[in-house]
N, C-alpha and C positions, 0 to 999 in steps of 0.2 A: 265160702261166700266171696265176691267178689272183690271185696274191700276188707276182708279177711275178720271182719267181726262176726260173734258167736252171736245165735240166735238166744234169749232168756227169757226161760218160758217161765218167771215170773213176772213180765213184764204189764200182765193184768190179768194174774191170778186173782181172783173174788170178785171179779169187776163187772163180769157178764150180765149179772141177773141184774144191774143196774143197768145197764149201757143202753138200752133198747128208751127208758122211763128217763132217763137222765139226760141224755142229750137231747139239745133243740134240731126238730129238722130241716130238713133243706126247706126249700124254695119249695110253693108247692107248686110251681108249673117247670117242673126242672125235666118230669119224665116229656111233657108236651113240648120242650124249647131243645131235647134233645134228638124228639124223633124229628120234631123240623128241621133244623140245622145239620142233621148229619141222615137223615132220610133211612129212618130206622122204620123197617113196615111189617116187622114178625118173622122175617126171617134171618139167618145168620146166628153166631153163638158167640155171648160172651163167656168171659171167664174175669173175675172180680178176684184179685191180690191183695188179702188185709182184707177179708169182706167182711171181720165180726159178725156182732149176729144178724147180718143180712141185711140192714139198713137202704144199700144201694141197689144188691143183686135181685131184692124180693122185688121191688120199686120200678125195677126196667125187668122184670120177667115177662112181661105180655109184650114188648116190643122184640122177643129173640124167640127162636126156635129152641135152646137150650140154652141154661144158664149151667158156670158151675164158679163153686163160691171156694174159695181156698183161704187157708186162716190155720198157722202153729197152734192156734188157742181150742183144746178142747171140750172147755165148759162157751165160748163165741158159737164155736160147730152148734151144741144142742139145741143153745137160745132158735139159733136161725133154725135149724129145722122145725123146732114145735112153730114158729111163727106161719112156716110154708104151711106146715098142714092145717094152720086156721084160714089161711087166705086160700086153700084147694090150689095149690101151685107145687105143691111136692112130686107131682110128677116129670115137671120138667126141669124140676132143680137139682143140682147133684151138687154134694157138698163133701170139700176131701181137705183131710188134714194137714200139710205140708207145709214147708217154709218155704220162701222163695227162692232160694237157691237149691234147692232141690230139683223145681219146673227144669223143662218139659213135666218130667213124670209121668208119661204118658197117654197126655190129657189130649192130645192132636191138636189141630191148630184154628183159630178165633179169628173171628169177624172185628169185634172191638174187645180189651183192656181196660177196667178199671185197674186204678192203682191208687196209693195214698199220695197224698198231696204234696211229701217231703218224701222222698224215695233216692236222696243222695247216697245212700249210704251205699251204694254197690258201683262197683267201675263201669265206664261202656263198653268193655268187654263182655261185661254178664249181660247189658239190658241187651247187646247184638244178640249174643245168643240164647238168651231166658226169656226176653219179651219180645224183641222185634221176629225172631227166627220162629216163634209162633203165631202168629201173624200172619194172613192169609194176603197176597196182595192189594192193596186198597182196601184193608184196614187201617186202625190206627189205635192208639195210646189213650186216653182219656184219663186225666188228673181233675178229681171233681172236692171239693174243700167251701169252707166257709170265707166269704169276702174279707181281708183282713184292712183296718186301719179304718173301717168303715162308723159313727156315728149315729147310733140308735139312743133318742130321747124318748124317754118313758113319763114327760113331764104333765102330761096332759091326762095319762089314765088313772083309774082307779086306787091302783094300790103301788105300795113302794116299791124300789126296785129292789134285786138282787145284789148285797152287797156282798159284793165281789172283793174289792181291796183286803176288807174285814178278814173274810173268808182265805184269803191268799197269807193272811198274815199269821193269822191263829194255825192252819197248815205249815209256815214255817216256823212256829214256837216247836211244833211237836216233832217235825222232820228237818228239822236244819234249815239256814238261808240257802244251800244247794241245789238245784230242784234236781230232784231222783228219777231215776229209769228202773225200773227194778232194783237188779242190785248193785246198780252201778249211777254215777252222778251224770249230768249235763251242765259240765259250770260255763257252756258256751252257746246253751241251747239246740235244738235240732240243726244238722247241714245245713246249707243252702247251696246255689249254683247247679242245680241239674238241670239247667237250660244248655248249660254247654258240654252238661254227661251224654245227653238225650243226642244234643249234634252229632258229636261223637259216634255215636252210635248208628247215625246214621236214619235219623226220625229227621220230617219236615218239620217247617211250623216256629213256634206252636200258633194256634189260633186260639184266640180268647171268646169267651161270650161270659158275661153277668144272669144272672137268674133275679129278678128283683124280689125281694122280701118285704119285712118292713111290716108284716102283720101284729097284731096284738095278739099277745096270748097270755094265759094265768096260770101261776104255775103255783102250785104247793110247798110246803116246807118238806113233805117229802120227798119230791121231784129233786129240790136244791139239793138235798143230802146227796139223793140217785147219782146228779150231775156230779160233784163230789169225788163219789168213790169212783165212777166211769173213767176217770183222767190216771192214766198210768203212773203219774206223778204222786197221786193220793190214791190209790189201789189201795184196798182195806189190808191187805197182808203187811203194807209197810208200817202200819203203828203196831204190830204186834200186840204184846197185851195190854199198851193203851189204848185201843180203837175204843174200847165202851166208853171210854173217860172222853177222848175225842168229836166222839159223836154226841155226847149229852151236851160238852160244851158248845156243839157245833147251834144245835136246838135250841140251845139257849139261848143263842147269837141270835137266832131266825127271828125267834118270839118279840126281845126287845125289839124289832127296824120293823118286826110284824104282827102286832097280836093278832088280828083277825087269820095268819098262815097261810096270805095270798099276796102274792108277788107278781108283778107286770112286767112281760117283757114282748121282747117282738122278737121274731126272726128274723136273722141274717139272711142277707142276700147271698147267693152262690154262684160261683168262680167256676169258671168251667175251662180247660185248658184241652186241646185236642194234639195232637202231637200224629200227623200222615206217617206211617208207615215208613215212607219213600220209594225210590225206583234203588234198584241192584245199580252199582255199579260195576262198569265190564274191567276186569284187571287188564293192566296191561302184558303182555305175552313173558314168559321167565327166560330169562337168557340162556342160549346154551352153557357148559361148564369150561370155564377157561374163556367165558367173551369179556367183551370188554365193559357189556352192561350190567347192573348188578341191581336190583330190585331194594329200594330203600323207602323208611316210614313215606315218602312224600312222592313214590314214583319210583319209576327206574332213575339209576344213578351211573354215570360213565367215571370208571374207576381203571380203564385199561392203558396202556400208552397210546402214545397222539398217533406214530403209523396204523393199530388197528382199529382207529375212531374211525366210523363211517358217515356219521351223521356230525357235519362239525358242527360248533354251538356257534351261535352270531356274537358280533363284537358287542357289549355291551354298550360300546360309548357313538358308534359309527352303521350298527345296524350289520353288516358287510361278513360275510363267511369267513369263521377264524381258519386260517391256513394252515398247516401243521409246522409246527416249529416253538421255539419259545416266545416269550409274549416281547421281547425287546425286539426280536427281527419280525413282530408284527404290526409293532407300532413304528419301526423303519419303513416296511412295505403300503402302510396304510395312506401314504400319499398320493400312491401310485394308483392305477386305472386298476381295482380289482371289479369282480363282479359281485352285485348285490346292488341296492339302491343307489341310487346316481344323485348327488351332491352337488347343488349350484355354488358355483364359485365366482367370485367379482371378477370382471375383466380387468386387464392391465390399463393405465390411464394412456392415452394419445399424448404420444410428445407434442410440445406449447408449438405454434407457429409461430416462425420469428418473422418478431416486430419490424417494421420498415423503420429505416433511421440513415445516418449516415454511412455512406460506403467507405468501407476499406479499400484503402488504395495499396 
C-alpha cells in the first residue's frame, strides 16, 4: 500500500447486516444534484472504492452504463448484491472483492470515482497511479460524506432524540476511552490533509457542492442499535463475549430517553467534493549523459560547470545574463554596458554658473 499500512479485514467484521438499517442516508436529491452538476446522462462507468453494501453505487446505477462496486469486506460484497437483485439492476452491476491497493486489477478504466470521504491513508504516488491513471480524460474523483459541524434540532418533533453522548459513553465503559479500528487504536482519529495528497497527484479542484437535507425521520430502537454496531469503532466482534451484555444495556439506555422506541431525527445534509482529473503534463526532455542538465524533483536542474552551460541563468538582483565566471568578477562587470534589460540611471548634475561679483584683478 502506498503508505505502507496493512489492510484489516476485521475492520467491520459483523457489521454488514446492520449497515444498510443503521445508517441515516444521504440527501435524497444527491443522485439529481449530481447528474446536474457534473452532466451524468447514462452513459460512461463508475467504479465505487469502499462501496459497502452499495449504498452509493446502487443509488447512481441508472445515471452509468456500468457500475462496479469494489469492497476488502466479504460479508459488504453479499449485502450489496442481494440488494441489486431487489432493485433489478444486477445486471449492470459488477461487484469485486479487493482492496485498494491492489486496483487497477483489471477493471479498465472510469468515467467517474467514488471514494471515502477520509482516504489519506495512501501517498500521491498510489492515487497517480491507482485512481487518477484509471481515469478516462475528463473524468474525475468524487468524495461524497455527510456535512460535518452541521446543527440539526430535533426540538420541535415528536419524539426524543438519539442520545448520542450516553451512547458514546457506555461504548467506551466496554471498549476503552481509545476509540478502536479493528484491531488496532485511533488515539488521533482518522488522517486528514488529502487536499494536498490529491494535488500531489495531480487532481484539479477540488469543487464543493452541499446536498441540503434537513428532513424528519423516525427511527426505532432497533435502527439505534443497527447504527451502533455499523461504526467500525463498535463492530459487534470488538466486545467479544460481552456483546450480549452490551447490547441489553444498550436497550435499556433506549427505553428510559424512549418508552414508546421512537426517536427523531433528520438527515444530514451532503458534501460533495469533485476532484477533475487534470491535463497530463509534458516532461521536460532528459538530458543527454554527461550534460550539464540533470532532471530534478522541481524540473531540470544545471549541475554542469559554467563553460558547458548553455542557457545562462539571469542575475537575480539586475535581471541581465549571468556571464560565465565567478559571481565576484560578476558583480565587477555588472556596472558596465552588458546586454539584457536597460537600466535608467540619473544624469550627472550641471556645474553651478558662476555668480557675477567682483573681478579679479
Amino acid at each position: 500500500m502506498g503508505s505502507g499500512r496493512e489492510w484489516d479485514e476485521t475492520l467491520f467484521s459483523g457489521s454488514a447486516p446492520f449497515y444498510r438499517r443503521g445508517r441515516l442516508p444521504y440527501a435524497p436529491a444527491l443522485a439529481d444534484v449530481l447528474a446536474g452538476e457534473l452532466g451524468l446522462d447514462g452513459r460512461g462507468r463508475l467504479i465505487d472504492l469502499g462501496c459497502g453494501p452499495g449504498t452509493v453505487a446502487l443509488r447512481l446505477a441508472r445515471l452509468f452504463d456500468e457500475v462496479a462496486g469494489v469492497d476488502p469486506d466479504a460479508g459488504m460484497l453479499a449485502e450489496a448484491a442481494r440488494e441489486a437483485a431487489v432493485l433489478g439492476v444486477a445486471d449492470k452491476v459488477r461487484w469485486v472483492r479487493a482492496r485498494a491497493e491492489q486496483l487497477p486489477a483489471g477493471l479498465g478504466d472510469f468515467t467517474w470515482r467514488r471514494s471515502p470521504s477520509r482516504s489519506t491513508g495512501w501517498t500521491a504516488s498510489w492515487w497517480r497511479r491507482g485512481v487518477r491513471g484509471m481515469l478516462r480524460p475528463g473524468g474525475a474523483l468524487v468524495h461524497i460524506a455527510d456535512l460535518k459541524g452541521e446543527t440539526l434540532t430535533v426540538d420541535v418533533l415528536p419524539h426524543p432524540p438519539v442520545p448520542h453522548a450516553a451512547i458514546d459513553a457506555l461504548v467506551r465503559r466496554y471498549l476503552g476511552p481509545v476509540r478502536r479500528a479493528g484491531r488496532g487504536l485511533l488515539p488521533r482519529g482518522t488522517p486528514s490533509g488529502e487536499a494536498a495528497v490529491l494535488a500531489g497527484a495531480g487532481f484539479a479542484g477540488p469543487y464543493r457542492h452541499v446536498v441540503p437535507g434537513g428532513q424528519a425521520m423516525v427511527r426505532t430502537g432497533d435502527d439505534v442499535v443497527a447504527g451502533v454496531f455499523s461504526l467500525s469503532f463498535s463492530a459487534p466482534h470488538l466486545f467479544g463475549a460481552r456483546l450480549a451484555a452490551f447490547e441489553a444495556e444498550l436497550r435499556r439506555l433506549l427505553s428510559e430517553v424512549s418508552p414508546s422506541d421512537r426517536f427523531s431525527v433528520r438527515r444530514p445534509c451532503t458534501e460533495v467534493f469533485v476532484w477533475p482529473r487534470g491535463t497530463d503534463r509534458a516532461r521536460p526532455p532528459r538530458a543527454a549523459p554527461g550534460g550539464p542538465w540533470r532532471r530534478g524533483r522541481r524540473g531540470p536542474r544545471f549541475t554542469g560547470s559554467v563553460r558547458s552551460a548553455r542557457r545562462p541563468r539571469p542575475c537575480p538582483s539586475c535581471g541581465a545574463p549571468r556571464p560565465p565566471g565567478p559571481e565576484a568578477a560578476h558583480r565587477a562587470r555588472r556596472s558596465r554596458s552588458l546586454p539584457g534589460p536597460r537600466r535608467r540611471t540619473a544624469r550627472p548634475a550641471r556645474p553651478a554658473a558662476r555668480s557675477p561679483g567682483r573681478w579679479r584683478r
